[in-house]
C-alpha positions in Angstrom: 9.0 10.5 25.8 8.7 10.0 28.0 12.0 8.7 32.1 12.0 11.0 35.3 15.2 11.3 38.0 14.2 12.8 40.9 16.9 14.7 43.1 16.5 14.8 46.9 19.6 16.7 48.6 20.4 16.0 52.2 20.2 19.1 54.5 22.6 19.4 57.2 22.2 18.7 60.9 23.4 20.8 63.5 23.5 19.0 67.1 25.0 19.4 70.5 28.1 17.6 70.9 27.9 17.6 74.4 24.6 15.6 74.1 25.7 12.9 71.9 28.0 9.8 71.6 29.8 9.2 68.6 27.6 6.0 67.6 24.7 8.3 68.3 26.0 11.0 66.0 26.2 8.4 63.2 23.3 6.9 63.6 21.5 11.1 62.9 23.9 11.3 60.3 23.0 8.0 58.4 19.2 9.4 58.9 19.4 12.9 57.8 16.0 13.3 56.7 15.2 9.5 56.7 12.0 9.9 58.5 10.9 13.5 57.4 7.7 13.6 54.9 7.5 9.7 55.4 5.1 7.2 56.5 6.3 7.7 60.2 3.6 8.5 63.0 3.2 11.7 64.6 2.4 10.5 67.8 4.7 10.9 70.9 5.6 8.4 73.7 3.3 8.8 76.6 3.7 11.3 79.1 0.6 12.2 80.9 0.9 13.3 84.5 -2.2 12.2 85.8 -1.0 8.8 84.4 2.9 9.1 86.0 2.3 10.7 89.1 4.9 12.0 91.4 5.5 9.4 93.8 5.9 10.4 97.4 9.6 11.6 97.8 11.4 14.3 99.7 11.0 17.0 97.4 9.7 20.6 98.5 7.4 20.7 95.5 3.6 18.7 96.6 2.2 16.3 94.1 -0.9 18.3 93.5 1.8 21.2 92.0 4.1 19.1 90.1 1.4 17.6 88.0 -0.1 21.6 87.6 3.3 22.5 86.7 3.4 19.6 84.3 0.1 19.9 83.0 0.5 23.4 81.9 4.0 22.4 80.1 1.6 19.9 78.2 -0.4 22.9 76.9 2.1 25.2 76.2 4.1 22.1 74.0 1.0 21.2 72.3 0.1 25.4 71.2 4.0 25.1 69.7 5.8 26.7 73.1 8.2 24.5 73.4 10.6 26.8 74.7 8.4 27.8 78.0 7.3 24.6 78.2 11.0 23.2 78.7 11.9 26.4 81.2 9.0 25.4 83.0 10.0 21.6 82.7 13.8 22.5 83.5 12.5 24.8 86.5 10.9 21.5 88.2 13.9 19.6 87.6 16.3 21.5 89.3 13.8 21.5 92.5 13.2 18.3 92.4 15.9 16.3 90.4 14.8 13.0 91.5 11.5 13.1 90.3 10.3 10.9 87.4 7.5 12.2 85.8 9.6 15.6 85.0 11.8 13.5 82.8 9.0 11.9 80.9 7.5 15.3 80.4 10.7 16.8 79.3 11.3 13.7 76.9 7.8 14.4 75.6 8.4 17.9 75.2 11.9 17.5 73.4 10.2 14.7 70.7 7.6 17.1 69.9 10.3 19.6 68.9 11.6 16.9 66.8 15.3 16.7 68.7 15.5 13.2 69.2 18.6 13.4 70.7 17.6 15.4 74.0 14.1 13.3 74.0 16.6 10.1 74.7 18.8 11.6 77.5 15.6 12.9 78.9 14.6 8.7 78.9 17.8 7.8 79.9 17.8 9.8 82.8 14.0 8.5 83.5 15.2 5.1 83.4 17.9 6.2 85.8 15.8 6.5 88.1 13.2 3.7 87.3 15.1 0.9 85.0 11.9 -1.0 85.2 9.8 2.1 83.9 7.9 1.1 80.8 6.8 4.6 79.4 10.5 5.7 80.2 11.9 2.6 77.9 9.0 2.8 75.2 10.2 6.7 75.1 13.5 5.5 74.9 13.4 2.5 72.1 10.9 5.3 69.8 13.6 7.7 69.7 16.8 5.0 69.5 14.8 3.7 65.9 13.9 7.5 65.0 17.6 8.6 65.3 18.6 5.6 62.8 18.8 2.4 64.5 15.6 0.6 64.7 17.1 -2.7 64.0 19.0 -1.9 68.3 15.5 -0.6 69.4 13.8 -3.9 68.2 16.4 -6.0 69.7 16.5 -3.9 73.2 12.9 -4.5 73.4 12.8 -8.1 73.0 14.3 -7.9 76.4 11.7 -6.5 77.7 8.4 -8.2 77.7 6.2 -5.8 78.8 6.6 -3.0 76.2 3.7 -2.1 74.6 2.7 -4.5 71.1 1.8 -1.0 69.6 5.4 0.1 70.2 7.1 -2.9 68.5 5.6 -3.3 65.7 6.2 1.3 65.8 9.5 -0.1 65.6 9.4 -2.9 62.6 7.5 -0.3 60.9 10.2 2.7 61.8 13.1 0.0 60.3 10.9 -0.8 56.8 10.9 3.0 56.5 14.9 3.8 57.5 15.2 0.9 54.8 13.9 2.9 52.2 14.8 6.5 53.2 18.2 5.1 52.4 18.0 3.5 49.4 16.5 6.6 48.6 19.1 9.1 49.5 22.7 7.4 49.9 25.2 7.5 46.9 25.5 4.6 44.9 29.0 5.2 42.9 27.4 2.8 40.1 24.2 1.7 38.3 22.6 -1.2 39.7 24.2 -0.8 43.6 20.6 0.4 44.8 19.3 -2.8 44.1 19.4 -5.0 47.6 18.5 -2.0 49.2 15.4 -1.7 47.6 15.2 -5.7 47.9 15.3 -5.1 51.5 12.8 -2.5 52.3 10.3 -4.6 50.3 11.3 -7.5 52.5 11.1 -6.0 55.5 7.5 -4.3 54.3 6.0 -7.8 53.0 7.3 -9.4 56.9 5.6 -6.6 58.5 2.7 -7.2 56.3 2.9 -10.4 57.3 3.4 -10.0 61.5 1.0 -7.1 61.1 -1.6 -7.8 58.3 -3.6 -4.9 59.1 -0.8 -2.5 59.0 -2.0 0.7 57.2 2.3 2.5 57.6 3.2 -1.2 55.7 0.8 -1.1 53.0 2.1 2.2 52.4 5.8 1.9 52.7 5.4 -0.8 50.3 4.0 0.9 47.3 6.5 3.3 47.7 9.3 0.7 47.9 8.1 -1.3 44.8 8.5 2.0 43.3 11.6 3.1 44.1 12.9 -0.7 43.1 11.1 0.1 39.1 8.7 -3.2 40.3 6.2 -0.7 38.9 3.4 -2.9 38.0 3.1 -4.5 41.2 3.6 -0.5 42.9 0.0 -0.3 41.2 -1.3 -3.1 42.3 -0.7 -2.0 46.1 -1.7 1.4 45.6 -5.3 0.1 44.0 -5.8 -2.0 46.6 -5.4 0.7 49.2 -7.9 2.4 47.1 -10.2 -0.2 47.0 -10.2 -0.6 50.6 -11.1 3.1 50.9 -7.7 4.6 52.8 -6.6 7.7 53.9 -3.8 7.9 51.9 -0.9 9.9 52.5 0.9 12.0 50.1 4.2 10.3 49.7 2.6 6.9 48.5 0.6 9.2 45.9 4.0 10.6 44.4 5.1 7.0 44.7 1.7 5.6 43.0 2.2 8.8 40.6 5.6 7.5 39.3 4.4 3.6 39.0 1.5 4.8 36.8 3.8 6.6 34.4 6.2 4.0 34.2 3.5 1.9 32.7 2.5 4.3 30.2 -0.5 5.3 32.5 -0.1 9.3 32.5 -4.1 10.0 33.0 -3.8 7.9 36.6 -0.5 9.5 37.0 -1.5 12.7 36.8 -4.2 12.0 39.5 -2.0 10.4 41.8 0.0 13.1 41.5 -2.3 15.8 42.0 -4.1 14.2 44.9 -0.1 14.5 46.6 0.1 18.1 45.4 -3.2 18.9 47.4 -1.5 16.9 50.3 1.2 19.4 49.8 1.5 22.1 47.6 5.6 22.9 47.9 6.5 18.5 47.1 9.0 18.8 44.5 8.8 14.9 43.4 4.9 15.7 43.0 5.2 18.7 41.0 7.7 17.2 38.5 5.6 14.3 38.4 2.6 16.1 37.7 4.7 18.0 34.7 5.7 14.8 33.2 2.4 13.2 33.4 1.0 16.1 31.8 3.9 16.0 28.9 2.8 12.1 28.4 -0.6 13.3 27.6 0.7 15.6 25.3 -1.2 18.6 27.2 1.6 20.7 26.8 -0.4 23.9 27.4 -1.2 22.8 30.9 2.5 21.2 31.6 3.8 24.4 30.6 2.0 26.7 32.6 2.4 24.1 35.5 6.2 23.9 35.2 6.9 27.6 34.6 4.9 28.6 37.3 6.2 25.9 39.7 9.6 27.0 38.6 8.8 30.5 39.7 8.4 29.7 43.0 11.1 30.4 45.9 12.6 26.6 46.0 16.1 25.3 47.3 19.0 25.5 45.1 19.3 22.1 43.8 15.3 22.0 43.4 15.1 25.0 41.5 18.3 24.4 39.2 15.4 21.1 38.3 12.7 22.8 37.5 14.2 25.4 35.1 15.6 22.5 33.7 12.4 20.7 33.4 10.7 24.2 32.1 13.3 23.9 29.2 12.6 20.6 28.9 9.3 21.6 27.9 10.1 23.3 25.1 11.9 20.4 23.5 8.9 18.2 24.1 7.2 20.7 22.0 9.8 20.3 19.3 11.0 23.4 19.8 14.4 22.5 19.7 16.3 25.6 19.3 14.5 27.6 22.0 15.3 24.6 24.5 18.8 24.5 23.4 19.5 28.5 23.3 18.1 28.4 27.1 20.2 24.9 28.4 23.1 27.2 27.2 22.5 29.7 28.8 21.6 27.7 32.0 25.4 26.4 31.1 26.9 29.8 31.7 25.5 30.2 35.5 26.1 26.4 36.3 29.5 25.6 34.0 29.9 22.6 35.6 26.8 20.7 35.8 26.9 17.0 34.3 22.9 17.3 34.1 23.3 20.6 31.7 25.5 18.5 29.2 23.0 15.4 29.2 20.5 17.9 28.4 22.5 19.4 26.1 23.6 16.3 23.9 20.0 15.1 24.4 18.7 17.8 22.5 21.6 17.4 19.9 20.6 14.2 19.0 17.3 15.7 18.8 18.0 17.9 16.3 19.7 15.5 14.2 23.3 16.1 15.3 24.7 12.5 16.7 28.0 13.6 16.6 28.0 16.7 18.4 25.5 14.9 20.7 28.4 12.3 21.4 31.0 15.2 22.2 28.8 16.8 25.1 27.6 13.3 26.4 31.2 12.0 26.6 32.0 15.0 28.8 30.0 13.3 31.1 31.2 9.2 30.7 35.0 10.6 31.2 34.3 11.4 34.6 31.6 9.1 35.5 31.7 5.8 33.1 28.6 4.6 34.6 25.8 7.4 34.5 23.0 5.8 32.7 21.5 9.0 31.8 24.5 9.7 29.8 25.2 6.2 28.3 21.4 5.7 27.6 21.7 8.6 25.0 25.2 7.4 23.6 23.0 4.3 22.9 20.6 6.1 20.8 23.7 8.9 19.1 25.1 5.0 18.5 21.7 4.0 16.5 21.9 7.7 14.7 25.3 7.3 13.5 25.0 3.3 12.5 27.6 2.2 15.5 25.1 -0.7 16.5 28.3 -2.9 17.9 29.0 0.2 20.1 25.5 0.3 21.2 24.7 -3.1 21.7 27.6 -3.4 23.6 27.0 -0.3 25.8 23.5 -1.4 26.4 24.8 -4.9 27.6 26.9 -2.9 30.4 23.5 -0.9 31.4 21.4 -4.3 31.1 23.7 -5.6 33.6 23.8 -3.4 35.7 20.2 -1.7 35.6 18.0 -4.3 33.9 14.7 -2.7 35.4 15.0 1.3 34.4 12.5 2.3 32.2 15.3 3.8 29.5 17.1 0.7 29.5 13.6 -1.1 28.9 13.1 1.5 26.0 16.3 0.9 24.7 16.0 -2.9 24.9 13.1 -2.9 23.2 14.1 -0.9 20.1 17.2 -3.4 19.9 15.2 -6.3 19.5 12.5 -4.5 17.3 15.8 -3.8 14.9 16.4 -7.6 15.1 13.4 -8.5 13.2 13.0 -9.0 9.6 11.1 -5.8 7.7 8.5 -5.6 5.2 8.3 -2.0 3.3 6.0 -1.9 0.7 4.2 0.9 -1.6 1.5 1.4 -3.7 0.9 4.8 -5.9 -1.0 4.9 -8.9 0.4 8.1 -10.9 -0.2 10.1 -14.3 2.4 8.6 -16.9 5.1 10.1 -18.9 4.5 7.2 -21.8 3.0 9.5 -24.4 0.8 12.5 -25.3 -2.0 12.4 -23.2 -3.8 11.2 -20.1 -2.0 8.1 -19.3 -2.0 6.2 -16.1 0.6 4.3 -14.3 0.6 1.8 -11.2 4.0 0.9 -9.0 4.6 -1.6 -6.9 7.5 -1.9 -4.6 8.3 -4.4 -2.1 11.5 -4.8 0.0 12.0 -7.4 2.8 15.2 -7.1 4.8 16.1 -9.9 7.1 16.9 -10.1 10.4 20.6 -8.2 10.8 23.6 -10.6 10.4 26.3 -9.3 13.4 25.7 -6.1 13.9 26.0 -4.1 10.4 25.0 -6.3 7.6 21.3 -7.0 6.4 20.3 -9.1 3.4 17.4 -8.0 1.3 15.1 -8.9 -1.4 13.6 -6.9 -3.6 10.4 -6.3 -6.2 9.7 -3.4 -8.5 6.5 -3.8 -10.7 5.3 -1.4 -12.7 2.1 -1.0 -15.2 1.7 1.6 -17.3 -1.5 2.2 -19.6 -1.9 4.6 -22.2 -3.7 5.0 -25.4 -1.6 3.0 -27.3 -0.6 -0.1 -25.3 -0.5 -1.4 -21.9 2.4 -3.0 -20.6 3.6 -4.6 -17.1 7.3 -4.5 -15.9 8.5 -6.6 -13.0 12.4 -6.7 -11.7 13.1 -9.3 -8.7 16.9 -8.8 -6.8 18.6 -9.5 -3.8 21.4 -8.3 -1.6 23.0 -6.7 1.1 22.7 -3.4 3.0 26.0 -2.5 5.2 26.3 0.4 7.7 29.2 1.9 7.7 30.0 3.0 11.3 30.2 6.9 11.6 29.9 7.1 8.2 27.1 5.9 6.3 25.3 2.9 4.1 26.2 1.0 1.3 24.3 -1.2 -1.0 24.5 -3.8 -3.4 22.0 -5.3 -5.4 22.3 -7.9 -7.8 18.9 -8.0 -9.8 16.8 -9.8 -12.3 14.0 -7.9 -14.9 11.1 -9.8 -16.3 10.3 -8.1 -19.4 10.2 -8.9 -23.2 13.7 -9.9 -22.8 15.3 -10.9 -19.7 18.3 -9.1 -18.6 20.2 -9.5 -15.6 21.5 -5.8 -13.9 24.1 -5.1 -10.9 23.2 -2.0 -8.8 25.2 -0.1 -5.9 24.4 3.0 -4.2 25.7 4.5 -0.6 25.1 7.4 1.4 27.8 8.8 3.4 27.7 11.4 6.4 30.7 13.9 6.1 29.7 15.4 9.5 26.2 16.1 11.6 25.1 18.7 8.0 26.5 17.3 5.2 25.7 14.1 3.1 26.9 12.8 -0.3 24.6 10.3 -2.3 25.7 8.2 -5.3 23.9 5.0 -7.2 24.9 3.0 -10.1 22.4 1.0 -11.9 23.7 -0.7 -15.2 20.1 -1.5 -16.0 18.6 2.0 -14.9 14.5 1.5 -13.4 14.7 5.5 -14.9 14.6 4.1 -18.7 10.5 5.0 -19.6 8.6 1.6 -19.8 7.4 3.0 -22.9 11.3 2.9 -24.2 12.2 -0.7 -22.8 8.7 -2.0 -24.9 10.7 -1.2 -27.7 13.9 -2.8 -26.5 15.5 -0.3 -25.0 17.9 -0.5 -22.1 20.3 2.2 -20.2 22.7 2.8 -17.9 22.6 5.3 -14.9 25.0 7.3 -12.8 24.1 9.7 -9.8 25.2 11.8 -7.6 24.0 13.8 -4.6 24.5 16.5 -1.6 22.7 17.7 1.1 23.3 20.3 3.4 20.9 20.1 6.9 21.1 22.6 9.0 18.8 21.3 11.5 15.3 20.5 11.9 13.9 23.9 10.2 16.5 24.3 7.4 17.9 21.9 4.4 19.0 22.1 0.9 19.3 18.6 -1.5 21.1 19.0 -4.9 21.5 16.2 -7.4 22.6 15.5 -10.9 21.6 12.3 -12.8 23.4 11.0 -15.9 21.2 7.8 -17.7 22.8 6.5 -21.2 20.3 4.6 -23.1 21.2 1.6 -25.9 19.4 4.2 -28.1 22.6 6.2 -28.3 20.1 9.0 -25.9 22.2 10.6 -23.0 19.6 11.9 -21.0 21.1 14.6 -17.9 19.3 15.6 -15.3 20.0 18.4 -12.3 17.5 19.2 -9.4 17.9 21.5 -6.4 15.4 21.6 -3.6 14.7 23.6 -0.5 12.9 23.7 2.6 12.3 25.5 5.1 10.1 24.8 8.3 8.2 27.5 9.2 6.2 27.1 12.3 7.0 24.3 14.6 4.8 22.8 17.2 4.0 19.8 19.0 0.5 19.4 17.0 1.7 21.5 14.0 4.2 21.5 11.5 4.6 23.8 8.2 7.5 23.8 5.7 8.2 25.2 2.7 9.4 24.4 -0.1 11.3 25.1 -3.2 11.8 23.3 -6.3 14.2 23.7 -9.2 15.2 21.2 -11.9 16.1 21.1 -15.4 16.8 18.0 -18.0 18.5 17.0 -21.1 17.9 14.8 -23.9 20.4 14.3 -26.9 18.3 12.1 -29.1 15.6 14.2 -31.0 12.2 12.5 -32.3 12.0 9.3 -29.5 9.1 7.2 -29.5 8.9 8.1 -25.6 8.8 11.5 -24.0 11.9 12.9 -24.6 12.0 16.7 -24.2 15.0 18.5 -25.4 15.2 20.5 -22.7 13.3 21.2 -20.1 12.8 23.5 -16.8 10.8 23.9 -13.7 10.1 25.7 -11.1 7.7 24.7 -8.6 6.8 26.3 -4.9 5.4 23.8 -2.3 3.8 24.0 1.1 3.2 21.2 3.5 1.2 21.3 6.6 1.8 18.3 8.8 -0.9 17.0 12.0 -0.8 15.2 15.1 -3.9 14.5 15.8 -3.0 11.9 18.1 0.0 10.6 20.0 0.0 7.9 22.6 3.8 6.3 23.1 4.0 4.3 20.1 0.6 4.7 18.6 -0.1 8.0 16.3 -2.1 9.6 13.7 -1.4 12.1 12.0 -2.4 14.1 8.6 -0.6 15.8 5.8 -1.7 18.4 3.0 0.7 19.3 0.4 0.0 22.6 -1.9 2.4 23.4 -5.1 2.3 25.5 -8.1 4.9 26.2 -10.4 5.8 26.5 -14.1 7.0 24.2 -16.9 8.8 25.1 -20.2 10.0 22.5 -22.3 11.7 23.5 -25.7 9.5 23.9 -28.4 6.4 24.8 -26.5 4.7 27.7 -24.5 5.5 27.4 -20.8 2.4 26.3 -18.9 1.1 26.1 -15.1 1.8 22.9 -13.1 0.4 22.0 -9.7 -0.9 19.3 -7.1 -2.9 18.9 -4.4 -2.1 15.7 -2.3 -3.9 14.6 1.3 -2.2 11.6 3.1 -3.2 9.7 6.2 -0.1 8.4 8.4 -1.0 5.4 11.3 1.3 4.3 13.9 -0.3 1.5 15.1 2.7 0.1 17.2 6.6 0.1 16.9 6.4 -2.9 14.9 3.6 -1.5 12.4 3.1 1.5 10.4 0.5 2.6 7.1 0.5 5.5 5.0 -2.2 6.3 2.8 -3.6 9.1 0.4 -5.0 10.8 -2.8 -4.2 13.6 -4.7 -4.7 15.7 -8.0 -2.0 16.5 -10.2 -1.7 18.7 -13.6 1.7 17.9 -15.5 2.2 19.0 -19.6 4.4 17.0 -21.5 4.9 18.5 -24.9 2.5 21.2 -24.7 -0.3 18.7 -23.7 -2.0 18.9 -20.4 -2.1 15.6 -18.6 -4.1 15.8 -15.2 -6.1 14.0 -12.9 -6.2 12.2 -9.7 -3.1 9.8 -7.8 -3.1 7.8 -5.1 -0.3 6.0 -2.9 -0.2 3.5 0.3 2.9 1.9 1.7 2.9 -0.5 4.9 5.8 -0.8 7.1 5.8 -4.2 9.6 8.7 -5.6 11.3 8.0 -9.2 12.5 10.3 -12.1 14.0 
């Protein structure tokens, strides 16, 4: 699982229209809070009496007493008064108005109380009276680039040599940061449109790196801007450098480094980053989240959902809290407990009715449950009003896959390739196309007890399909080998059946099949076999197959030259992932003039749900048929069982693609076949499952089974492996 979208929401500004131009207005507006928690210095333009003394002018106050009077406004503004300090500032203005080092002090005063706007009238009206005053312009350019225009400020003091080299390169520094402030905060109307500003706040950073090469507020601004632009390998790089040289660094480039480490499938060095911005500050929203989904990555849920739930408890602005409880839910799913997350986005729903978020989340979790086309309804809610949200269309990619629609999808993820080549989702989603591309190898191995005859025989399959690599979007050819061996007290005899054809999804509806096939026996016989599946809606599936040389004919029967026929059909009913309910009938007629019928009915039911843990039970039912009495194979006239199952399911570790995981299964039942005394039945079966990538995947186990076929007992141990590998 693991894509992030932070929120930031703009607050609003309130200023003095009286004190501000219109260009001025825009320029605050365009900043909002472009330079709040960022890499911009604290430190104020100079305004040190002792340093701008009075000079001699026909004022009643003496210079000994203005510089007293403006020493003590000093304090006061550095202890937070800022309001006496100004009275007392304002006071020695209005006695003497054409004094200089008041206006510095007030412009000092004015940027330490963060309004920008008075701080440059307060210059202005410095440089008023001195033009050539270089504290007065310094103060003056600092607060120009801090309102929003650094790119004026820098171009204002190329005028004038003697400014300070400190307070240009402030100033390249103070445009590198406006740069990515707003490619972090303005609207982009569609995917992609973020792009050259994020080009441009890394260009600006790598020219200031390069004016400036020992410029700590560039090495910083540029991890966070390779972040923001998904360049998140190179993000890591920066930040480690910074590490190795042993920086102080701030806690915007760790929520910056945070989110670089996770989109590289990094969460322990995420979560680090991350918490080393949190003890930076406690209240950062980015950081939290971050910290949350780091946490999820690791699959530490315990700890993600204590953080989250506790971090959504807090008192937090409106838009920040509505993603939080959202990311608390989100929890849940992560889990896989799907229906607590969905009962709780709905009733999220209720209080915000009109949140796009709420039905991405929604259909998300949909899909999740195994629901594409209800997914698909609540996603397109969201595509009618905004086409391009790649949220949404990332997840009508994957309801696409679910529902076989793969020209849909590839087409839809051509529009977000375009447009948002570097997202980590799109990545995903790319990759899982061209995994699907490849050819596929399933093969399995089980060695199991045999129905051949009276007694303890054995029997060993092989099955091996290879699917090429998908022709357009739907089609996929196939070959295919069944071999079977079966050994038994009276004979031993090896089966083998080669075929080949072609495997067709059905968009929105389901899979056919055709297989045109050759069997290698003690005669050769050529067979044609179809089969489909088809999905009536997101519960209910129909099954059928026809085989007009049935693999279901008992090898013992085709030794002796018999052949058959088959016919079957199927239902299922899934309710979701906790409840489903398979029924099927089977119909095989055998050149021995045997009609053999078949009907099975199974249950399960998932009991306990967890991200480490899974246990479902299960019911069996199924009763068979035989018209031909006294067959030299087993051939029951009748038959019945019953059989109650329980599977408990491991994930003993999960990392992206890579897993391992366990599985027990425990059955008993009973087994009456006419004729004979009804008897116990049961197995025991203990299966390894390895994920080694997405391309690879092995199954593996051993079990114990007891089976009676005609009042025998026939018992002992099975095994099974299959391998799954898709290669180019």
């Amino acid at each position: 699982m693991n894509g992030m979208t932070f929120r930031r929401e703009s607050r609003i500004v309130q200023l003095n229209q009286n004190l501000m131009t219109k260009k001025t207005r825009m320029l605050l507006v365009m900043a909002l809070v472009a330079f709040d928690n960022s890499s911009l210095a604290n430190a104020a333009p100079a305004a040190d009496p002792a340093e701008h003394n009075a000079r001699p002018q026909a004022e009643t106050a003496t210079p000994e007493a203005v510089n007293a009077t403006l020493d003590a406004a000093l304090a006061l503004s550095k202890a937070g008064k800022h309001k006496e300090a100004l009275a007392m500032v304002e006071a020695l203005q209005a006695s003497s108005p054409t004094l200089l080092a008041p206006h510095l002090m007030r412009g000092r005063i004015e940027w330490d109380q963060r309004d920008l706007v008075a701080a440059l009238k307060a210059y202005d009206q410095a440089l008023a009276l001195d033009p050539d005053n270089a504290p007065a312009r310094e103060g003056r350019l600092l607060a120009l680039s801090r309102l929003g225009s650094p790119a004026d400020a820098i171009a204002e003091a190329k005028q004038y040599p003697k400014i300070s080299p400190a307070v240009v390169q402030q100033l390249y520094e103070d445009e590198t940061a406006l740069a990515i402030r707003r490619s972090e905060n303005v609207y982009y109307a569609k995917p992609g449109e973020q792009y050259p500003g994020g080009d441009r706040a890394i260009a600006l950073a790598e020219a200031n790196l390069k004016r400036y090469p020992s410029s700590e507020r560039s090495r910083f601004d540029l991890v966070r801007a390779l972040n923001n632009r998904q360049r998140s390998a190179a993000a890591v790089a920066a930040y480690e450098d910074l590490q190795r040289d042993k920086l102080k660094i701030p806690a915007y480039v760790q929520e910056a480094a945070g989110s670089a480490y996770l989109a590289e499938k990094k969460p322990e060095l995420s979560a680090q980053a991350y918490r080393a911005a949190i003890a930076a500050d406690p209240n950062s929203f980015e950081a939290n989240i971050g910290l949350f989904y780091a946490l999820v990555d690791q699959n530490d849920f315990a700890t993600a959902q204590q953080h989250i739930d506790a971090f959504a408890a807090r008192p937090l602005q409106p838009s920040d809290k509505f993603s939080a409880v959202s990311a608390a839910i989100w929890e849940r799913a992560f889990e896989n407990r799907l229906d607590v997350a969905q009962s709780r986005f709905l009733a999220l729903q209720e209080e915000a009715p009109s949140s796009l978020q709420l039905h991405v989340a929604l259909g998300k979790v949909y899909l999740w449950r195994g629901w594409p086309r209800r997914a698909k309804q609540e996603l397109e809610l969201v595509t009618q009003r905004y086409p391009d949200d790649r949220q949404a269309n990332s997840a009508l990619i994957e309801a696409d896959v679910a529902l076989g629609n793969h020209r849909s999808a590839v087409e839809r993820l051509a529009q977000l390739q375009a447009a948002t080549p570097d997202a980590p989702d799109v990545k995903n989603l790319l990759r899982a196309r061209t995994v699907r591309s490849y050819n596929e190898l399933a093969m399995s191995v089980s060695g199991t007890r045999s129905k051949e005859n009276i007694g303890n025989g054995q029997g060993l399959i092989f099955n091996t399909k290879v699917l090429g690599k998908p022709i357009g979007f739907q089609t996929r050819p196939f070959v295919h080998e069944y071999f079977e061996r079966a050994k038994t007290d009276r004979l031993t005899a090896d089966y083998r059946r080669l075929g080949a054809g072609v495997e067709h999804v059905i968009a929105d509806v389901g899979v056919v099949e055709a297989e045109v096939q050759q069997e290698f026996f003690r005669t050769r016989k050529a067979s044609l076999a179809l089969s489909g599946s088809f999905d009536l809606n997101d519960q209910w599936q129909v099954r059928g197959h026809l085989d007009s040389n049935s693999i279901e004919v008992p090898l013992r029967a085709r030794y002796d030259g018999t052949s058959g026929w088959q016919a079957q059909i199927g239902a299922s009913y899934r309710a979701s992932e906790r409840l489903a309910v398979h029924a099927g009938y089977t119909q095989v007629h055998l050149s021995d003039q045997n009609i053999r019928r078949a009907a099975s009915l199974r249950g399960t039911a998932n009991l306990i749900q967890g991200p480490f843990y899974k246990g479902t039970l299960g019911l069996d039912f199924s009763t068979s048929t035989n018209s031909l009495a006294n067959a030299a194979y087993f051939n029951p006239k009748s038959d019945r069982t019953a059989q109650l199952s329980y599977t408990s399911e491991w994930v003993n570790y999960q990392r992206y693609t890579r897993s391992f995981g366990q599985q027990l299964v425990l059955g008993i039942g009973r087994y009456a076949e006419n004729g004979y005394a009804t008897g116990t039945i049961g197995n025991v079966s203990y299966e390894q499952r390895v994920n080694l990538s997405d391309v690879m995947s092995l199954r593996y186990g051993a079990g114990y089974v007891r089976r009676l076929y005609s009042g025998a007992v026939s018992s002992g141990p099975e095994a099974s492996l299959s391998f799954n590998w898709k290669f180019l």
